[in-house]
Structures are given as structure tokens and as C-alpha cells.
C-alpha positions, 0 to 999 in steps of 0.5 A: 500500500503506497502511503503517498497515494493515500496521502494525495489522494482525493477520493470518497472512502478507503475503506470501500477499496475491498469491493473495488479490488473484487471488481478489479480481479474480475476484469483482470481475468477477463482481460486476456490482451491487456495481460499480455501487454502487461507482462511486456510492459513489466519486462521493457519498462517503457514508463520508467520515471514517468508520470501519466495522468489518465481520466477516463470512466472510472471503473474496474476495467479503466483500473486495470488499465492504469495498473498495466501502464503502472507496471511498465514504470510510470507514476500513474495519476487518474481522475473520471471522465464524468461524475456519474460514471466513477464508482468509489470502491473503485478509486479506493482499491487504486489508491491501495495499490499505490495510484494517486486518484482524484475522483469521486462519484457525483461531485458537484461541477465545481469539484468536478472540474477541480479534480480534472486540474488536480490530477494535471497539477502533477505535471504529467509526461503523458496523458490519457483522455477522454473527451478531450477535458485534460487537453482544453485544460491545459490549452486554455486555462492552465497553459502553465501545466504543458512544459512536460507533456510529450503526447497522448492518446484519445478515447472517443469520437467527441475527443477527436472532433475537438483535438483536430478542431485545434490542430486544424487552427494550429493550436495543439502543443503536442501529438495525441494518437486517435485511439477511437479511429483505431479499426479495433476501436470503432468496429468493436467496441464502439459498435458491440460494446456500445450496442451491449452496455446501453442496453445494460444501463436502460434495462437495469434501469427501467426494468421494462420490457423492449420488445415490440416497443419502437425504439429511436437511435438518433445517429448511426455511426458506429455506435449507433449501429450496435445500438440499433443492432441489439435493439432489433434482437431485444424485439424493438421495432427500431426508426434511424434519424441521420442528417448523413445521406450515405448512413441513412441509406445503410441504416435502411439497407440494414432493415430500419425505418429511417425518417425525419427526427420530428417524425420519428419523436411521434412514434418513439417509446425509447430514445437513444442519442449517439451523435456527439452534436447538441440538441439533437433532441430538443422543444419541438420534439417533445411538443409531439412525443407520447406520453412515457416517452424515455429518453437517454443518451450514449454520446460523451456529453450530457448536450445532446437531450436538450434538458432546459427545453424540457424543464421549460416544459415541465410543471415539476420534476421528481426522481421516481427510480434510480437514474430516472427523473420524471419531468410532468409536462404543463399538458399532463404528458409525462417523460422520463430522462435516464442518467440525467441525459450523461451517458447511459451505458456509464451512468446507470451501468457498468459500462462495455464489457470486459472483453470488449475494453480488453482491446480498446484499453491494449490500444490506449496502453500501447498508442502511449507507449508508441507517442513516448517513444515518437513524439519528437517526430511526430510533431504538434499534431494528431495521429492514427494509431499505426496499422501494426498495433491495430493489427497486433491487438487483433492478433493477441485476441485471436490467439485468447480465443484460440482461433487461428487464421491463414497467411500469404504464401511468398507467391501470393503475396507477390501477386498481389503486390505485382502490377504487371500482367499475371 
């Protein structure tokens, strides 16, 4: 038990640290890929006399991740990616295991934000984020905290928008790798683990049945489409809103109705948000919804589900369950938003399963290697994650699986390489 991690730490409850190493050890066992980069980790030592300040989701399987980059040498700092997503017994069971953790489940904004800076107060080398929230801090209102940052890496799709925003104006002062444009990133876990782990959160939270109710997915890139997907095999009747032509085409070649959002918000008995834009749902639906409708929201930021328009609407708002607000509209319909509109798979669950984070998070450990290793040479920008460690994870998850696949011979490869005529 490190005494500096507990002594820096800012955290709701040691004691709650023998339930949060439970969870840990549990994902541990289900996280074949990241095992392995462990143990290479443990042998290079590529952190060594390094600091890495991390905020993601805090839970299990982010602990994990921060126990492998801690075991390849860093003094690892980690703080949450959202109030309602960190689980406490969690950050206790990390700060016994000797990591510095500045989070707490459901802080008020203002500690909030102050623990995102805290955790940057340590003056990181590398980071990790998620949403791109270390990044602005450190370009806008704490300049003073970029002397020692080499690199990073980026989570989600929301995050990436915003980095190349600023590299697009010139803005960014040093090189973050594109994690979530990662193939084994956005074909897995932002189509499976999403899919999964927001229908996780809805059920656990509603217990109300999906089949044969019409369910909404506003927005199908990646995440929408497994979200949609699972929705189907739930027995929901599912409607695609998109302002992407070529995506509404392949929604609708993938058997869902695809319409307008004012008219898909007429027939909806569930709403899933997942476009990383504002206000996709907002006043002018709601005038037309059910009564009962449920809305929910799998995007990064909780913008998407316009709440102040709601609240205009409302004569009172009340929790009737756990994560689940009941807003009585002034003409006596009622609706019902989950997880106050923040993510739903997070804040009313436990997230993407385990196997499914295994490779995302083998990613997001070795970009961080990769950035440390290239960052003079890449340069103040953003970058993809090279081919060969995408390719590397999928291979080191064939091989948990026991699943093996075919190789070019000489011949063919060759062939395929030859532009002349065979």
C-alpha cells in the first residue's frame, strides 16, 4: 500500500477499496490482451520515471488499465471522465495499490472540474483522455501545466472532433494518437460494446420490457449501429434519424425505418442519442412525443437531450427510480430522462464489457507507449494509431480465443503486390 497515494489522494472512502479490488480481479481475468501487454510492459519498462495522468470512466476495467501502464514504470495519476460514471470502491482499491486518484462519484461541477486540474497539477509526461477535458485544460486555462507533456492518446469520437478542431487552427502543443479511429476501436467496441452496455444501463434501469416497443437511435455511426443492432434482437421495432445521406441509406439497407427526427419523436417509446452534436433532441420534439416517452443518451456529453427545453416544459420534476427523473409536462404528458441525459451505458451501468475494453484499453496502453517513444517526430499534431498495433491487438485476441487464421504464401503475396500482367 503506497502511503503517498493515500496521502494525495482525493477520493470518497478507503475503506470501500475491498469491493473495488473484487471488481478489479474480475476484469483482470477477463482481460486476456491487456495481460499480455502487461507482462511486456513489466519486462521493457517503457514508463520508467514517468508520470501519466489518465481520466477516463472510472471503473474496474479503466483500473486495470492504469495498473498495466503502472507496471511498465510510470507514476500513474487518474481522475473520471464524468461524475456519474466513477464508482468509489473503485478509486479506493487504486489508491491501495499505490495510484494517486482524484475522483469521486457525483461531485458537484465545481469539484468536478477541480479534480480534472488536480490530477494535471502533477505535471504529467503523458496523458490519457477522454473527451478531450485534460487537453482544453491545459490549452486554455492552465497553459502553465504543458512544459512536460510529450503526447497522448484519445478515447472517443467527441475527443477527436475537438483535438483536430485545434490542430486544424494550429493550436495543439503536442501529438495525441486517435485511439477511437483505431479499426479495433470503432468496429468493436464502439459498435458491440456500445450496442451491449446501453442496453445494460436502460434495462437495469427501467426494468421494462423492449420488445415490440419502437425504439429511436438518433445517429448511426458506429455506435449507433450496435445500438440499433441489439435493439432489433431485444424485439424493438427500431426508426434511424441521420442528417448523413450515405448512413441513412445503410441504416435502411440494414432493415430500419429511417425518417425525419420530428417524425420519428411521434412514434418513439425509447430514445437513444449517439451523435456527439447538441440538441439533437430538443422543444419541438417533445411538443409531439407520447406520453412515457424515455429518453437517454450514449454520446460523451450530457448536450445532446436538450434538458432546459424540457424543464421549460415541465410543471415539476421528481426522481421516481434510480437514474430516472420524471419531468410532468404543463399538458399532463409525462417523460422520463435516464442518467440525467450523461451517458447511459456509464451512468446507470457498468459500462462495455470486459472483453470488449480488453482491446480498446491494449490500444490506449500501447498508442502511449508508441507517442513516448515518437513524439519528437511526430510533431504538434494528431495521429492514427499505426496499422501494426491495430493489427497486433487483433492478433493477441485471436490467439485468447484460440482461433487461428491463414497467411500469404511468398507467391501470393507477390501477386498481389505485382502490377504487371499475371
Amino acid at each position: 500500500m503506497s502511503s503517498e497515494a493515500i496521502q494525495n489522494s482525493i477520493i470518497t472512502d478507503l475503506r470501500l477499496a475491498p469491493e473495488g479490488h473484487l471488481k478489479i480481479d474480475w476484469v483482470e481475468a477477463h482481460m486476456p490482451v491487456l495481460n499480455r501487454v502487461r507482462k511486456q510492459f513489466e519486462a521493457e519498462q517503457p514508463f520508467k520515471g514517468l508520470k501519466v495522468t489518465i481520466s477516463l470512466h472510472l471503473e474496474a476495467k479503466t483500473a486495470y488499465l492504469a495498473k498495466v501502464v503502472q507496471a511498465g514504470g510510470a507514476e500513474v495519476t487518474i481522475t473520471g471522465s464524468n461524475p456519474l460514471s466513477t464508482q468509489d470502491d473503485v478509486c479506493a482499491a487504486l489508491v491501495e495499490d499505490g495510484v494517486t486518484v482524484y475522483a469521486k462519484y457525483n461531485p458537484a461541477p465545481e469539484e468536478y472540474k477541480a479534480l480534472l486540474i488536480k490530477s494535471l497539477e502533477t505535471k504529467p509526461d503523458l496523458i490519457i483522455d477522454d473527451g478531450g477535458d485534460l487537453v482544453t485544460i491545459l490549452h486554455s486555462e492552465r497553459t502553465d501545466l504543458l512544459e512536460n507533456v510529450r503526447g497522448g492518446a484519445e478515447e472517443t469520437t467527441t475527443g477527436i472532433l475537438r483535438l483536430k478542431a485545434m490542430d486544424k487552427e494550429g493550436q495543439l502543443k503536442f501529438p495525441m494518437v486517435a485511439v477511437n479511429d483505431a479499426y479495433c476501436k470503432y468496429l468493436f467496441d464502439n459498435r458491440y460494446g456500445t450496442g451491449q452496455s446501453v442496453w445494460d444501463g436502460i434495462n437495469r434501469t427501467t426494468n421494462l420490457v423492449v420488445a415490440g416497443k419502437t425504439v429511436v437511435v438518433v445517429g448511426y455511426g458506429w455506435c449507433g449501429k450496435g445500438v440499433a443492432m441489439r435493439a432489433k434482437g431485444l424485439g424493438a421495432n427500431v426508426v434511424v434519424t441521420e442528417i448523413d445521406a450515405i448512413k441513412a441509406v445503410e441504416a435502411v439497407m440494414d432493415g430500419f425505418q429511417v425518417m425525419p427526427m420530428l417524425e420519428a419523436a411521434k412514434v418513439g417509446d425509447f430514445f437513444v442519442t449517439v451523435t456527439g452534436n447538441r440538441d439533437v433532441i430538443r422543444g419541438e420534439h417533445y411538443d409531439v412525443m407520447k406520453d412515457g416517452a424515455i429518453l437517454s443518451n450514449a454520446g460523451h456529453f450530457d448536450v445532446e437531450v436538450n434538458k432546459p427545453e424540457l424543464a421549460e416544459r415541465s410543471v415539476s420534476i421528481r426522481t421516481v427510480r434510480r437514474n430516472i427523473e420524471e419531468y410532468h409536462l404543463k399538458d399532463g404528458r409525462k417523460m422520463y430522462l435516464l442518467a440525467e441525459g450523461r451517458l447511459v451505458n456509464l451512468a446507470a451501468g457498468d459500462g462495455h464489457p470486459a472483453e470488449i475494453m480488453d482491446m480498446t484499453f491494449a490500444l490506449q496502453a500501447l498508442s502511449l507507449k508508441y507517442v513516448n517513444d515518437r513524439y519528437k517526430e511526430i510533431g504538434k499534431t494528431v495521429v492514427n494509431v499505426p496499422y501494426e498495433l491495430d493489427e497486433q491487438v487483433a492478433r493477441f485476441k485471436l490467439e485468447s480465443l484460440g482461433v487461428n487464421i491463414d497467411a500469404l504464401s511468398a507467391e501470393q503475396r507477390a501477386y498481389l503486390e505485382s502490377w504487371q500482367e499475371h
